[in-house]
C-alpha positions as CSV (number, residue, x, y, z in Angstrom):
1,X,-2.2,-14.9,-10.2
2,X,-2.8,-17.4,-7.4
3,X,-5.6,-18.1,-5.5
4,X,-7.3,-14.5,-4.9
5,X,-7.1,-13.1,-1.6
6,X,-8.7,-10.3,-1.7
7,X,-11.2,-7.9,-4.4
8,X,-11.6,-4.6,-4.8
9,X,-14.5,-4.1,-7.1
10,X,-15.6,-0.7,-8.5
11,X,-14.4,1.0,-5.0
12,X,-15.2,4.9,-4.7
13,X,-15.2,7.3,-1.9
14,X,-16.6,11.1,-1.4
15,X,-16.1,13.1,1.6
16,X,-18.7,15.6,2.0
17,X,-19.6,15.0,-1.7
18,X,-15.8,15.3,-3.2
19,X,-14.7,12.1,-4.9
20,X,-11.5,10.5,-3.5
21,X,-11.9,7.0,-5.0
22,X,-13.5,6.8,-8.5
23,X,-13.6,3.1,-9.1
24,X,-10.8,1.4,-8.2
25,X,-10.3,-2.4,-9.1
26,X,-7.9,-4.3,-7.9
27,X,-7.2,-8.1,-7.1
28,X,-4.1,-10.1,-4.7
29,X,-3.7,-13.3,-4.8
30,X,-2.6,-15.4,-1.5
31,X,1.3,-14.9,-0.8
32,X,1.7,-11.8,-3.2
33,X,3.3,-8.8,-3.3
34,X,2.1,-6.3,-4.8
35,X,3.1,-2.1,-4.6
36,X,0.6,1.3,-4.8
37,X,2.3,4.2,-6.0
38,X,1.6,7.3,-6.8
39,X,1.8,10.9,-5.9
40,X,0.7,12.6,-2.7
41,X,-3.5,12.3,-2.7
42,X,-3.7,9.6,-5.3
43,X,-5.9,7.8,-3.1
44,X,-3.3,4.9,-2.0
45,X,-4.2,4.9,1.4
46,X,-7.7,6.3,1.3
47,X,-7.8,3.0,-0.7
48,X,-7.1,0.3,1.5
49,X,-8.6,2.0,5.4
50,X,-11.7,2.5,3.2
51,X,-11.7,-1.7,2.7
52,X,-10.9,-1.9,6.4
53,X,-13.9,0.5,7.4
54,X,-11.2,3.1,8.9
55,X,-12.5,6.2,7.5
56,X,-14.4,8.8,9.7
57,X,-18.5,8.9,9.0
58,X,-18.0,12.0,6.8
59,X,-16.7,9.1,4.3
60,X,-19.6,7.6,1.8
61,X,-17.9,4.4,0.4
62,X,-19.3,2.1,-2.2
63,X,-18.4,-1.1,-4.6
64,X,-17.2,-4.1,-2.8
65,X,-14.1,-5.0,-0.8
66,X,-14.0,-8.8,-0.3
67,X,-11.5,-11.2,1.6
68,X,-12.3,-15.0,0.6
69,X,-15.9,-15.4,0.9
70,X,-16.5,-12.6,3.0
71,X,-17.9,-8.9,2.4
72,X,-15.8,-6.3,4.1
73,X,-18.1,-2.9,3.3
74,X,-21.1,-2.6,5.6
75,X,-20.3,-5.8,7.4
76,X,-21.2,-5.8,10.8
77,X,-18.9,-4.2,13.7
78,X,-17.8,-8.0,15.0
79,X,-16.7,-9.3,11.7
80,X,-14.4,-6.1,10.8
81,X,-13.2,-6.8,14.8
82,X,-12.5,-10.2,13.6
83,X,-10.3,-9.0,10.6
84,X,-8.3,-5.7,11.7
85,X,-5.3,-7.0,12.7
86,X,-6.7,-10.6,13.0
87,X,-6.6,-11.5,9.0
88,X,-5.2,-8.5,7.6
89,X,-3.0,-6.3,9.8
90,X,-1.6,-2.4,8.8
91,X,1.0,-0.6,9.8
92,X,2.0,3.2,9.1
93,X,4.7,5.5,8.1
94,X,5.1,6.9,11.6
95,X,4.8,4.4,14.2
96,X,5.2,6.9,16.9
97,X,1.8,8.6,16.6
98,X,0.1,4.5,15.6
99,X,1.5,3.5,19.4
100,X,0.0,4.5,22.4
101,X,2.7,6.8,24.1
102,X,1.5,5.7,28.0
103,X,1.4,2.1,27.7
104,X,4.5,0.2,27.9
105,X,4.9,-1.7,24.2
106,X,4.9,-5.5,25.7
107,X,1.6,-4.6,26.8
108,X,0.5,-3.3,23.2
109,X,1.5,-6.5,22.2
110,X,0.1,-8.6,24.9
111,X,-3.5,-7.0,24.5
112,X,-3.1,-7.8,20.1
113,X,-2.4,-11.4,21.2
114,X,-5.0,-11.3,23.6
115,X,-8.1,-10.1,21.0
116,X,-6.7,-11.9,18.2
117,X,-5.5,-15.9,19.6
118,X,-6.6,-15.7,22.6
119,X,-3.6,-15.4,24.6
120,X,-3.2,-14.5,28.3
121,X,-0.6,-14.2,30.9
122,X,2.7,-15.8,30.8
123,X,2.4,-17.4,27.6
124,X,0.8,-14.1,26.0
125,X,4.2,-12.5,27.5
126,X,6.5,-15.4,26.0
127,X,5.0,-15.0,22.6
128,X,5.2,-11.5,23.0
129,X,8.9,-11.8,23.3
130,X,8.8,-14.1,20.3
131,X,7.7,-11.8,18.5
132,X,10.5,-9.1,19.5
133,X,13.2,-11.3,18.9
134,X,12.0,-12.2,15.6
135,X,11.6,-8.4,14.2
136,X,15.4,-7.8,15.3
137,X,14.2,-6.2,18.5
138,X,17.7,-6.2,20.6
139,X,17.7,-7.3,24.2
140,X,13.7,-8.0,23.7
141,X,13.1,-9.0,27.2
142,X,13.9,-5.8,28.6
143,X,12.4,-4.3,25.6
144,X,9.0,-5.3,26.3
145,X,9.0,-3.0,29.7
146,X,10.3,0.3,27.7
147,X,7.9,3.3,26.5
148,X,7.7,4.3,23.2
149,X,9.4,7.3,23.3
150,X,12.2,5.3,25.0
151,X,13.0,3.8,21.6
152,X,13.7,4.6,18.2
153,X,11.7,5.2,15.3
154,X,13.5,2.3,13.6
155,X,12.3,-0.1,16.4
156,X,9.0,0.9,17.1
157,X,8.6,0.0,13.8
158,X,9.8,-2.9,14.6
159,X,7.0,-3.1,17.3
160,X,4.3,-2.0,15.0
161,X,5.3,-5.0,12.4
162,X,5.6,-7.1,15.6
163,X,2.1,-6.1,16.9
164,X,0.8,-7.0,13.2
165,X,2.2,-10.6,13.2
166,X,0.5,-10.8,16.3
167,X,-2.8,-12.1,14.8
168,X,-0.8,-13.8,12.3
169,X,-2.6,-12.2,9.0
170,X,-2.8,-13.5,5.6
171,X,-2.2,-10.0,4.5
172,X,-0.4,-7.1,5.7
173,X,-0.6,-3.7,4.5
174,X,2.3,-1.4,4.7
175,X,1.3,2.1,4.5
176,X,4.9,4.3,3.4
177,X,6.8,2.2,6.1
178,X,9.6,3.6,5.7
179,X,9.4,7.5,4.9
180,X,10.3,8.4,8.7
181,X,13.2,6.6,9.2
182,X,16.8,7.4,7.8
183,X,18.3,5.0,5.0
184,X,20.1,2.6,6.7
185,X,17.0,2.1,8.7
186,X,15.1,1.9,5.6
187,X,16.9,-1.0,4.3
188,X,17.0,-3.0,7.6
189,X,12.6,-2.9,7.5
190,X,12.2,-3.2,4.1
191,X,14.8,-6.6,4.3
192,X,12.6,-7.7,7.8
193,X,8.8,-7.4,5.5
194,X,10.5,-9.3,2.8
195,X,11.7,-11.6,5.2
196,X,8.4,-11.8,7.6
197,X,7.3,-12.5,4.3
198,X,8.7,-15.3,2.6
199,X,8.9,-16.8,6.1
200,X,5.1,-16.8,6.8
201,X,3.6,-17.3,3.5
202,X,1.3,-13.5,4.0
203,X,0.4,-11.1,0.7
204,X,1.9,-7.5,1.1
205,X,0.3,-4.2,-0.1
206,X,3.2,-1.7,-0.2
207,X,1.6,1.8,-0.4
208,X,4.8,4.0,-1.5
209,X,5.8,7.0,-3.4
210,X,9.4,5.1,-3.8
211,X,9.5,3.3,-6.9
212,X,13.3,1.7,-6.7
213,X,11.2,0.5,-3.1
214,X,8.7,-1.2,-5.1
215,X,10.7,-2.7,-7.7
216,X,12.6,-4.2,-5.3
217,X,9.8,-5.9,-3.0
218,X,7.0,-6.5,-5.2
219,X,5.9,-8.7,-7.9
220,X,3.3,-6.5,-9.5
221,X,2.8,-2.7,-9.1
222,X,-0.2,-0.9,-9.4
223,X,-0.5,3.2,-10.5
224,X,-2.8,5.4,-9.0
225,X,-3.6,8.5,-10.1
226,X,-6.3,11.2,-9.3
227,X,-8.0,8.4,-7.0
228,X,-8.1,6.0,-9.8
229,X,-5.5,3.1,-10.9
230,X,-4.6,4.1,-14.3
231,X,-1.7,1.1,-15.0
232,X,-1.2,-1.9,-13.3
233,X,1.3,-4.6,-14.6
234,X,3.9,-7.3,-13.4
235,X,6.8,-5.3,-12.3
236,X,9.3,-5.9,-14.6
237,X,6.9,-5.1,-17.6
238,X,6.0,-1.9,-16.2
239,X,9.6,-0.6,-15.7
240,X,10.7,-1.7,-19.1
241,X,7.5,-0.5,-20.9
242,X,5.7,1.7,-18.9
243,X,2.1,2.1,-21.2
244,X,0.3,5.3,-19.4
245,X,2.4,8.9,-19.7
246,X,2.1,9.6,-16.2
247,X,3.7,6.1,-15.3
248,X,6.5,7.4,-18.0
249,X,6.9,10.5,-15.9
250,X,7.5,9.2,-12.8
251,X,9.7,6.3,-14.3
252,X,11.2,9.8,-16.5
253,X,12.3,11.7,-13.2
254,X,14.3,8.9,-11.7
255,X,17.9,9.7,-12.0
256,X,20.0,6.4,-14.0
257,X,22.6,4.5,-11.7
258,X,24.8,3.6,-14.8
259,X,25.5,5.5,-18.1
260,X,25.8,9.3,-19.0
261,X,24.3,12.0,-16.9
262,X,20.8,13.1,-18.5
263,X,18.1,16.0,-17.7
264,X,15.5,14.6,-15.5
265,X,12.3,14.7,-17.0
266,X,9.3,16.8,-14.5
267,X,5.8,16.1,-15.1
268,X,4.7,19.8,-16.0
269,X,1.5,20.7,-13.8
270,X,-0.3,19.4,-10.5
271,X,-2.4,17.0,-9.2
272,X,-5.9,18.4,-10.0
273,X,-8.1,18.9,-7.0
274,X,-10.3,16.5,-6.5
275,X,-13.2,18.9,-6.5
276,X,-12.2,19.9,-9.7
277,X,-10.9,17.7,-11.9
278,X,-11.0,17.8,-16.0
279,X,-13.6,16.3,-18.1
280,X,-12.3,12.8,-19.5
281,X,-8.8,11.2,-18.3
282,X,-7.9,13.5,-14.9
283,X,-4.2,12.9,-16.5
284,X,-4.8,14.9,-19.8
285,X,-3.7,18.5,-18.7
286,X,-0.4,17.5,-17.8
287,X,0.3,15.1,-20.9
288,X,2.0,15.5,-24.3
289,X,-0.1,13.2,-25.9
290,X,-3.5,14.7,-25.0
291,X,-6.4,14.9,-27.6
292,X,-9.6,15.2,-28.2
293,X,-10.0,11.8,-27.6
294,X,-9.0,11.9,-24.0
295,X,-12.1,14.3,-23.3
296,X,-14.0,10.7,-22.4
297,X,-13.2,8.6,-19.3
298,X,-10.2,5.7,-21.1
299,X,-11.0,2.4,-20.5
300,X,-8.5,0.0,-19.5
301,X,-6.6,-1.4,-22.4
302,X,-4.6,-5.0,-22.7
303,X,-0.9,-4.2,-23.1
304,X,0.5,-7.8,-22.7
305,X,0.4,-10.5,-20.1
306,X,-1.1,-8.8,-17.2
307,X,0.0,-5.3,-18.2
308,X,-3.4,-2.9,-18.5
309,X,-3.3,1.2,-18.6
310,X,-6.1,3.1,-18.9
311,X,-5.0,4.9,-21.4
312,X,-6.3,5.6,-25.3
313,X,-2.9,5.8,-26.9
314,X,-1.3,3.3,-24.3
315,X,-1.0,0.2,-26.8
316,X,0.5,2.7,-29.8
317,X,2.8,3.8,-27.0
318,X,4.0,1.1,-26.1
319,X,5.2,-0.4,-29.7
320,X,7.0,3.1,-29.7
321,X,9.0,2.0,-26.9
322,X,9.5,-1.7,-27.9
């Protein structure tokens, strides 16, 4: 890794008592991409509004979020204003319900540039316009004076992305970008983050339950589990030896582009509830390999440059698959 960006330290969250987040650790370096997958109430999300102080006041969040030098949990009201959307910026899987649906989305824009560089009048309308043109926004003057409902969902996710680069962040966390919009419109966002990327030198959390997505925009992935990262490896070490079985079921149930039809493989069970879930590893119930040893909580073992799984049998797993 590069010079660290941010740190997640030992990060848990309860609502009303029930865990969400058991611990989760997690570092990104300046100019990285990394991707969060995982099923449906893993805690990806949860994960990263919880380190931007987003969560309601039913949420009890502890451990330590920091970006450079500075604290994020329990830091005062001003220094949070200064970072949501000023150093690290978010966007969502459905832009329509993130926008305001009775203000024009120039004027979204404007008011970003205005809290974030200071920016007013013409020239907060010129950058504005900037930014449209940059995001693919067609015909962007015009654009600027349109409704949201008056567009797309593939463009105003364009202006959500545009209203993020309006602070300019060092990181920008996109939360399932792309599950609203058809595949065509996929392709064109996911192509304009790695873009935006490369072109501004920002780190990128994708937060997706699409691993082709993730092995095609990120540099390292991490797995999340049961509200807990259970692997975490460069990517091209974790899809050619995946250490931790539920990593090896989600990598099992992706149908092969090339080669003979097989049977994909379905993890048997559910996700447990997070009121209820087993002593030990929360995977054992649903795994082949369970024994008596995963009745404790696995530490985190070293599978090879980078590559961790919390996993007992992870390292004898992985010379099976070598």
């Amino acid at each position: 890794m590069g010079e660290s960006l941010v740190s997640l330290r030992d990060l848990q969250v309860r609502f009303n008592g029930v865990p969400a987040l058991r611990g989760v650790d997690l570092d990104l370096a300046k100019g990285e991409a990394v991707g969060l997958v995982g099923e449906s109430g893993s805690g990806k999300s949860v994960t990263w509004l919880s380190a931007l102080g987003l969560l309601p006041n039913t949420a009890v969040t502890t451990g330590s979020v920091r970006l450079g030098n500075t604290e994020l949990l329990d830091a005062p009201a001003a220094t949070l204003d200064d970072v949501r959307g000023g150093r690290i910026a978010m966007i969502f899987q459905d832009p329509a319900s993130a926008l305001n649906p009775v203000q024009r989305v120039g004027r979204q824009v404007v008011e970003a540039l205005r809290l974030h560089r200071g920016m007013d009048g013409a020239q907060a309308w010129a950058e504005a316009r900037r930014l449209f043109e940059l995001v693919g926004i067609p015909d962007a003057g015009r654009r600027l004076e349109v409704y949201p409902h008056e567009m797309s969902g593939g463009q105003n996710q364009r202006v959500m992305i545009a209203m993020a680069l309006a602070g300019q962040p060092e990181l920008l966390v996109a939360d399932e970008p792309t599950t609203a919009l058809d595949a065509t419109i996929q392709a064109q966002i996911l192509d304009l983050l790695r873009r935006l990327q490369q072109e501004t030198g920002m780190a990128l959390v994708l937060i997706s339950h699409d691993l082709g997505v993730v092995a095609d925009m990120c540099s390292r992935v991490a797995v999340m589990y049961a509200g807990r990262i259970v692997e975490q490896a460069p990517t091209d070490l974790l899809f050619a030896h995946p250490a931790h079985p539920y990593t090896q079921g989600l990598l099992g149930a992706l149908p092969d582009m090339v080669g003979p039809k097989r049977r994909l493989a379905a993890i048997p069970g559910s996700v447990p509830e997070p009121w209820n879930l087993p002593q030990g590893c929360a995977f054992a119930p649903r795994c082949e390999h369970a024994d008596e040893a995963c009745l404790e909580m696995p530490a985190f073992v070293d599978i090879e440059d980078g590559h961790i799984a919390a996993c007992v049998h992870a390292t004898a797993r992985v010379r099976e698959l070598a």
